[in-house]
LUMSENU-176709 format. One record per residue (C-alpha): z, x, y. Coordinates in pm, 1 decimal. Layout:
<atoms>
{z=Z	x=X	y=Y}
...
</atoms>
This chain:
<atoms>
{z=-1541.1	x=1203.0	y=-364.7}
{z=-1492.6	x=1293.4	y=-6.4}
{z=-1163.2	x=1369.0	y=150.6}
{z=-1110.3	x=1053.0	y=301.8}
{z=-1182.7	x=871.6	y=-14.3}
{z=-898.6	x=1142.0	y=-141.0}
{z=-654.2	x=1034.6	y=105.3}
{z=-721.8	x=655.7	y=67.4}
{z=-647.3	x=719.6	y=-291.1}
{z=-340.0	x=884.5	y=-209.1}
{z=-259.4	x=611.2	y=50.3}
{z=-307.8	x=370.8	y=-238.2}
{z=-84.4	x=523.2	y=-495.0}
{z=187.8	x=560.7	y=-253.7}
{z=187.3	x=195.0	y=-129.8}
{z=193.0	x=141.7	y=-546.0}
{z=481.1	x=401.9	y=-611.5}
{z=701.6	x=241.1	y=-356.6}
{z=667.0	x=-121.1	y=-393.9}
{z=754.2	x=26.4	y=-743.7}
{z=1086.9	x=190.2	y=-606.1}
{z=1200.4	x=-138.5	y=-444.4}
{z=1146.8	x=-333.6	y=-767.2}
{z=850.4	x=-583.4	y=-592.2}
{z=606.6	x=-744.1	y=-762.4}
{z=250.2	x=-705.9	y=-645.2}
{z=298.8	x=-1106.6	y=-588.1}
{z=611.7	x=-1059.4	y=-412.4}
{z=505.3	x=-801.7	y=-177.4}
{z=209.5	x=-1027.2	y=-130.6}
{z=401.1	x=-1310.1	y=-4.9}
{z=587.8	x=-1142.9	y=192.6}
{z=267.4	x=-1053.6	y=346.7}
{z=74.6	x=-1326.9	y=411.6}
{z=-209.3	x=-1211.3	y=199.4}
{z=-248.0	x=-1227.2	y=-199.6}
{z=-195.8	x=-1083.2	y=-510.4}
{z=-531.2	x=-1016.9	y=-588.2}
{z=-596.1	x=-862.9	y=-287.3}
{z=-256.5	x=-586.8	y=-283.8}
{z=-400.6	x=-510.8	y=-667.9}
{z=-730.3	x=-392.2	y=-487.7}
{z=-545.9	x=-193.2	y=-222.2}
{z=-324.2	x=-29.1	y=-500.5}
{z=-642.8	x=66.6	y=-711.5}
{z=-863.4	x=199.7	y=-391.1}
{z=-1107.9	x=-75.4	y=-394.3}
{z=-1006.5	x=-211.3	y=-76.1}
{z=-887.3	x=14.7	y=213.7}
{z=-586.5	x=-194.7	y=418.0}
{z=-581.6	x=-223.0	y=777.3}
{z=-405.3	x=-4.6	y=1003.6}
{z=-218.5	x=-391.4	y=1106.8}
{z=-171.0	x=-460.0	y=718.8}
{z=-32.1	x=-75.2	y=672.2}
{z=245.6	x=-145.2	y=917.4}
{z=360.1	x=-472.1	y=790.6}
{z=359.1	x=-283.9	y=398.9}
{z=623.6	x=-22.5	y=532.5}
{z=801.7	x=-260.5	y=719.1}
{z=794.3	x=-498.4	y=397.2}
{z=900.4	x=-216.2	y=210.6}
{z=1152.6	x=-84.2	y=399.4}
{z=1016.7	x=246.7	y=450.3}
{z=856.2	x=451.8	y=781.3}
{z=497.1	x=437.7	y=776.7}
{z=455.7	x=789.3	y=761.6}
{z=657.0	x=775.2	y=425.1}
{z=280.2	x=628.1	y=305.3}
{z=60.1	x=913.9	y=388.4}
{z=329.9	x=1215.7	y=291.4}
{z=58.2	x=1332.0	y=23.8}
{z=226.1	x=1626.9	y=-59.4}
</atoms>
């Protein structure tokens, strides 16, 4: 596994841990996306990698900065 697959995992997890936090669903946070359920599962599990447009609108649907998402320490 490379170090950007690392970090992607990380990303992933993080996006996971604080939908989590805010007590969303994976369906709810989809909604409020625009995109579906099936597809925040693969983002949450590294199969799919989210665009930089679809990162923004996660923190901002989360309530969070979206630097909060890549603090991997």
């Amino acid at each position: 596994m490379t170090s950007n697959d690392k970090k992607m995992m990380l990303l992933a997890k993080n996006i996971a841990r604080y939908r989590k936090l805010k007590k969303l669903s994976q369906t709810h946070l989809a909604l409020k996306l625009g995109v579906s359920r099936e597809h925040i599962a693969k983002i949450e599990t590294g199969l799919r990698h989210p665009s930089l447009e679809l990162i923004l609108k996660i923190a901002a649907a989360l309530d969070i900065k979206e630097k909060d998402l890549f603090e991997f320490g």
